[in-house]
C-alpha positions in Angstrom: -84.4 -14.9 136.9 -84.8 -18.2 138.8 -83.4 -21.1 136.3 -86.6 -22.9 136.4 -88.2 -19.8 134.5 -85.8 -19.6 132.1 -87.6 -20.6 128.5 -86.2 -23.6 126.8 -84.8 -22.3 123.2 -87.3 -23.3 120.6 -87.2 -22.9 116.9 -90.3 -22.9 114.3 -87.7 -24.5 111.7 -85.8 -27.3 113.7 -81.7 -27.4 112.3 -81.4 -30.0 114.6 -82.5 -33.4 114.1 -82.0 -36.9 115.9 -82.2 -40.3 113.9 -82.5 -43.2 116.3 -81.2 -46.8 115.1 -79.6 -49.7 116.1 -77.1 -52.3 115.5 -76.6 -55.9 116.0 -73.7 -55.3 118.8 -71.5 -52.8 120.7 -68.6 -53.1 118.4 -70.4 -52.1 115.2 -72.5 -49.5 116.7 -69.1 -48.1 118.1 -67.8 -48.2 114.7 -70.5 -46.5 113.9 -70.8 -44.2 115.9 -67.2 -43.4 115.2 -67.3 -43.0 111.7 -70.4 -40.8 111.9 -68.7 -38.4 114.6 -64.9 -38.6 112.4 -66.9 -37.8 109.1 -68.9 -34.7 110.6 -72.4 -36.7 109.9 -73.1 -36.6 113.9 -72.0 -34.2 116.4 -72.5 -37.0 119.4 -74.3 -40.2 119.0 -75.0 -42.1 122.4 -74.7 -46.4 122.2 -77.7 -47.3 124.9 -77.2 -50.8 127.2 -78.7 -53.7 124.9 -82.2 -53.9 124.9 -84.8 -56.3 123.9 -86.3 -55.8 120.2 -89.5 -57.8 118.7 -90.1 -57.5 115.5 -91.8 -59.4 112.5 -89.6 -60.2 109.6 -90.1 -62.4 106.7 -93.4 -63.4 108.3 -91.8 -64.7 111.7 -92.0 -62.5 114.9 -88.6 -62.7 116.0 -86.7 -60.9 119.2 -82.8 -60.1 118.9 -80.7 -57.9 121.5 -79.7 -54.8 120.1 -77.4 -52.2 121.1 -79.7 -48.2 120.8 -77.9 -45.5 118.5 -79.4 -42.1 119.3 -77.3 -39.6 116.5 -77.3 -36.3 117.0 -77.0 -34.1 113.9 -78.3 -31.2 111.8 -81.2 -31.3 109.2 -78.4 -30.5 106.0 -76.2 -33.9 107.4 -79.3 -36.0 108.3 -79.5 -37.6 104.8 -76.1 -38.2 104.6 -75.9 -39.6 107.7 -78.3 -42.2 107.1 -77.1 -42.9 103.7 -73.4 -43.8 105.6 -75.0 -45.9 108.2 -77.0 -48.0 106.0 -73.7 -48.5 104.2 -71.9 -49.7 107.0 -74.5 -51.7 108.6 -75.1 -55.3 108.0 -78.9 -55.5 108.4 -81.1 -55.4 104.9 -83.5 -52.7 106.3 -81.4 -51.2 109.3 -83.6 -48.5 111.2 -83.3 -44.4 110.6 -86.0 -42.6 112.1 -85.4 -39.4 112.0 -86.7 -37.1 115.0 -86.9 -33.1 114.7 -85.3 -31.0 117.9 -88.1 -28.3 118.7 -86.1 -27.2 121.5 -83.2 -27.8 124.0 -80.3 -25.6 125.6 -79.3 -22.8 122.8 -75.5 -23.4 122.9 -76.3 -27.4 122.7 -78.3 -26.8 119.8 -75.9 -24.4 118.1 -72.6 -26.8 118.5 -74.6 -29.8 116.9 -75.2 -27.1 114.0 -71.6 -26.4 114.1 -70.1 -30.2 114.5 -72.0 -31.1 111.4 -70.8 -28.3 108.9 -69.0 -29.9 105.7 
């Protein structure tokens, strides 16, 4: 079978999940990042080049730089995961969207599973 036939892996009950956030700089979203990956919260998480955000906040539209966090995990660690960044992050409402996998490369999928077992 030519590769570009093969189907991508799909599942009707997504075990993978990724949160998007950010964080103020690239030291704390390595720290981050690190702590999430050492604690088995995050199988991977990816720190993006700092981007532009605008945002309203306390009734002022405001615009800060801010350093991407794309985290990588299962559904069971997703809470957790979230609960230990907004612990460690300095912001009063610091962003966790959280953003089911419906598909990707089987193996991929099954070592993010796998990472994120307590």
């Amino acid at each position: 079978m030519d590769t570009s036939e093969r189907p991508i892996q799909t599942a009707p009950d997504p075990m993978c999940v990724v949160i998007l956030s950010t964080a103020p700089d690239l030291l704390l979203a390595k720290r981050i990042a690190h702590v999430l990956v050492e604690e088995k919260l995050a199988a991977c998480v990816q720190l993006t080049p700092p981007t532009l955000s605008i945002y309203e906040w306390n009734g002022e539209v405001q615009g800060d730089e801010e350093i991407g966090m794309i985290i990588k995990t299962s559904r069971s660690a997703a809470r957790d995961a979230i609960d230990r960044l907004v612990q460690l992050h300095p912001y009063d409402v610091p962003e966790a969207i959280v953003v089911p996998v419906v598909g990707g490369h089987a193996d991929y999928l099954n070592w993010v599973c796998r990472q994120t077992q307590i």
